[in-house]
C-alpha positions in Angstrom: 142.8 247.7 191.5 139.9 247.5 189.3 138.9 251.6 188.7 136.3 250.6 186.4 134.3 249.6 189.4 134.2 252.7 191.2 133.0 254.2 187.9 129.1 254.3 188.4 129.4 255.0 192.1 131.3 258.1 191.4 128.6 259.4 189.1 126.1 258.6 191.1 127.4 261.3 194.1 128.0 263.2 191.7 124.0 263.2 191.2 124.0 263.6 194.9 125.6 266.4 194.8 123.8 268.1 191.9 120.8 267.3 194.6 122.7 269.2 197.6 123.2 272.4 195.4 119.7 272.1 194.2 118.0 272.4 197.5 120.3 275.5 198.2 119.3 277.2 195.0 116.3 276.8 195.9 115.7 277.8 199.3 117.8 280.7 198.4 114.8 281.6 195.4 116.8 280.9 192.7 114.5 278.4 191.2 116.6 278.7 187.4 119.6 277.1 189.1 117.5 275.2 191.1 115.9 273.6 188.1 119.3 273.2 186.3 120.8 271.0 188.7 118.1 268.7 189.1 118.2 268.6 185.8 121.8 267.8 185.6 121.1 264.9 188.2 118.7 263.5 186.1 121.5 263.5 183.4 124.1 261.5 185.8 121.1 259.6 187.1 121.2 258.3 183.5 124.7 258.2 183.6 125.7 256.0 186.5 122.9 253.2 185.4 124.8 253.0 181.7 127.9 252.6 182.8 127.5 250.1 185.3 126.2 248.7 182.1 128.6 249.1 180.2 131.3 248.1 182.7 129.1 245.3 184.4 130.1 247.5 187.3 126.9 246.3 189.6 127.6 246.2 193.2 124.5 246.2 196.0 126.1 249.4 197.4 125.3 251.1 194.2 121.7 250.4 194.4 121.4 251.6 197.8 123.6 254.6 197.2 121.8 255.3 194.2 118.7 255.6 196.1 119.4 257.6 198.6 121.3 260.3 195.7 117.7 259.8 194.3 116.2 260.9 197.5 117.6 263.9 197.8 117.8 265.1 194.0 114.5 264.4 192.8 112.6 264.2 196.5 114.2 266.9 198.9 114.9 269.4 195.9 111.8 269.3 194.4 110.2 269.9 197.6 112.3 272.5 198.6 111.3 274.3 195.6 107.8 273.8 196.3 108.7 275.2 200.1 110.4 278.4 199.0 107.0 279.1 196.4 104.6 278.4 199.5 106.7 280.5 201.7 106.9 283.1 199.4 103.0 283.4 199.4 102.2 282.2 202.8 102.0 285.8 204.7 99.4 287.2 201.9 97.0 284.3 202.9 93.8 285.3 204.9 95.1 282.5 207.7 97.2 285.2 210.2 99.5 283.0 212.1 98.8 279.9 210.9 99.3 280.6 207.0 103.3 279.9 208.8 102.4 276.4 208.3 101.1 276.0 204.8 104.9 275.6 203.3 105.3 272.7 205.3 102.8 271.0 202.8 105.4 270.9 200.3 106.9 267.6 202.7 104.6 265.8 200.9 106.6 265.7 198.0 110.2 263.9 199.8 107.9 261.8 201.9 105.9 260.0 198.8 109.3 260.4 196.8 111.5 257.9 199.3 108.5 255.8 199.6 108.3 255.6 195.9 112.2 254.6 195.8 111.6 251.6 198.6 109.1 250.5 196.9 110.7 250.3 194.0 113.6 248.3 195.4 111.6 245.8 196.6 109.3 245.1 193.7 110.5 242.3 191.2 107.7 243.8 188.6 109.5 247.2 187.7 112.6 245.1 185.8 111.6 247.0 182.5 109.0 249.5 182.7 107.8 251.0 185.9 105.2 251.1 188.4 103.8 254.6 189.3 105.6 257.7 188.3 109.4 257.8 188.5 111.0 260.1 190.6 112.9 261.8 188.3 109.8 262.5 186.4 108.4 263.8 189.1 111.3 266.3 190.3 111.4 267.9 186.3 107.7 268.2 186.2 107.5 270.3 189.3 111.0 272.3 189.0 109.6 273.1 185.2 106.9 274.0 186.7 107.5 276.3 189.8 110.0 278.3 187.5 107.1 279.3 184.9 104.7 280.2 187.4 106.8 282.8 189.3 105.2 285.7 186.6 101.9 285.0 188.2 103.1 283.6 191.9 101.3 287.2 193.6 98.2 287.6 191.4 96.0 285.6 193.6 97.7 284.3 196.4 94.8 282.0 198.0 94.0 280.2 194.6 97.6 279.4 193.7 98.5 277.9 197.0 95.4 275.8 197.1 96.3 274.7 193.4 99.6 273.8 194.4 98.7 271.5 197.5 96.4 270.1 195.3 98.6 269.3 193.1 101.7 268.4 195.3 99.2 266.1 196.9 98.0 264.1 193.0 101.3 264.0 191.6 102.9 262.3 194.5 100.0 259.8 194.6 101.1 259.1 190.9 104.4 258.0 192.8 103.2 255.5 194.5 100.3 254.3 192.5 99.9 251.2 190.4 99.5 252.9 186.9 102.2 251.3 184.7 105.0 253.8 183.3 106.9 253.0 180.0 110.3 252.9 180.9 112.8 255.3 179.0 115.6 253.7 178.1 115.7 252.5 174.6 117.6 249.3 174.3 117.8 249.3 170.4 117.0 251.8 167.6 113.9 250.3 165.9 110.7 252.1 165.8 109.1 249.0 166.3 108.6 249.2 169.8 110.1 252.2 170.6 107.3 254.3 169.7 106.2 256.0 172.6 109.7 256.6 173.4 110.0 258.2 170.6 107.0 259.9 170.0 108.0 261.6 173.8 111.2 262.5 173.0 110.4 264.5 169.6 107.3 266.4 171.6 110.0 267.3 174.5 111.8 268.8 171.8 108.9 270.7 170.2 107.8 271.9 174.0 110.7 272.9 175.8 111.5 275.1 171.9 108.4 276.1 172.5 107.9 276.9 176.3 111.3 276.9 177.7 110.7 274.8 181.4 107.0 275.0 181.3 107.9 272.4 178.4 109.8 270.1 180.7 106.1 269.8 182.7 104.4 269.5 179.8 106.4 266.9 178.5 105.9 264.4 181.7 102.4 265.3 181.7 102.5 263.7 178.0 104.5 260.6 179.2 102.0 260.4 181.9 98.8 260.1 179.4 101.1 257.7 176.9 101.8 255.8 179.6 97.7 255.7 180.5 97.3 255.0 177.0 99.4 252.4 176.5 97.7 250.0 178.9 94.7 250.7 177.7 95.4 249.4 174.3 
């Protein structure tokens, strides 16, 4: 029996499963732990693509399974975190009953998420670099994000709920939209045409040093405008 084969596969639930634990973290307010399992998917999300690399371990399965791990880790979880910050502020609105509905805005987020993942399975253009923003992106801007805010989640509970389904709403238009993405993976060590990826990776550094999770946002709103950038030039 050839093991090697179940290799990526294996990894890939185990992203699953890093997405499972999220989403209780976070309905359960404990959006630190909640933000360090998506961020551990992310890591086997990496994983499970190298070494069906590295072991030419490809099987259709794995796409699809792949996928639907994605779904969950970097669509549900986000949005669950996004629920439980909504929730939290929901019964200071000036709506009476029907501020009970506002958390369900955070749906937004899965929805455009496993839309974003179909239509990336489909589309024959995204072989190297990508079309609209990657979910994984996504889930670590908005999981760095809702942890950093929590200090100021009560000051004024109108204008932060508004800002969030505002921006709920633009960043998962970025997941579907046709703004090309750089990809991440670096396929060699040269700075020739690694740049970007490099010039990312060092800021990352500098931000998360500098701003602990808040960083993680900053940093995709940085691969967001080098992206821009990029296909401008």
């Amino acid at each position: 029996m050839n093991i090697a084969k179940y290799v990526p596969n294996t990894i890939t639930c185990f992203n699953l499963v890093s997405g499972c634990a999220a989403c209780v973290a976070a309905l359960e307010g404990n959006l630190f732990l909640a933000a360090m399992f998506v961020i551990l998917a992310a890591v086997f999300d990496f994983l499970d693509g190298f070494a069906a690399r590295l072991m030419h371990a490809y099987s259709p399965i794995g796409k699809e399974l792949d996928s639907l791990a994605d779904v969950v880790s970097f669509g549900v979880a986000p949005g669950m975190v996004v629920f439980w910050l909504l929730s939290e502020v929901a019964p200071l609105l000036p709506f009476g009953s029907a501020a009970a509905v506002v958390p369900y805005w955070a749906f937004v987020i899965p929805a455009f998420s496993a839309l974003r993942l179909a239509k990336f399975n489909i589309d024959d253009r995204q072989t190297t670099s990508f079309i609209g923003l990657p979910v994984p992106a996504h889930a670590l801007f908005w999981v760095g994000a809702a942890y950093s805010v929590l200090p100021v989640l009560y000051t004024n509970p109108l204008l932060f709920t508004v800002l969030i389904c505002v921006l709920a709403l633009v960043t998962s238009l970025l997941l579907v939209s046709e703004i090309p993405m750089f990809a991440l993976k670096i396929t060699s060590l040269k700075w020739k045409g690694n740049e970007l990826r490099y010039m990312l990776v060092v800021c990352a550094v500098v931000f998360v040093a500098a701003f602990g999770f808040l960083g993680l946002s900053g940093t995709i709103l940085l691969y967001i405008v080098l992206s821009i950038f990029n296909k401008k030039k």
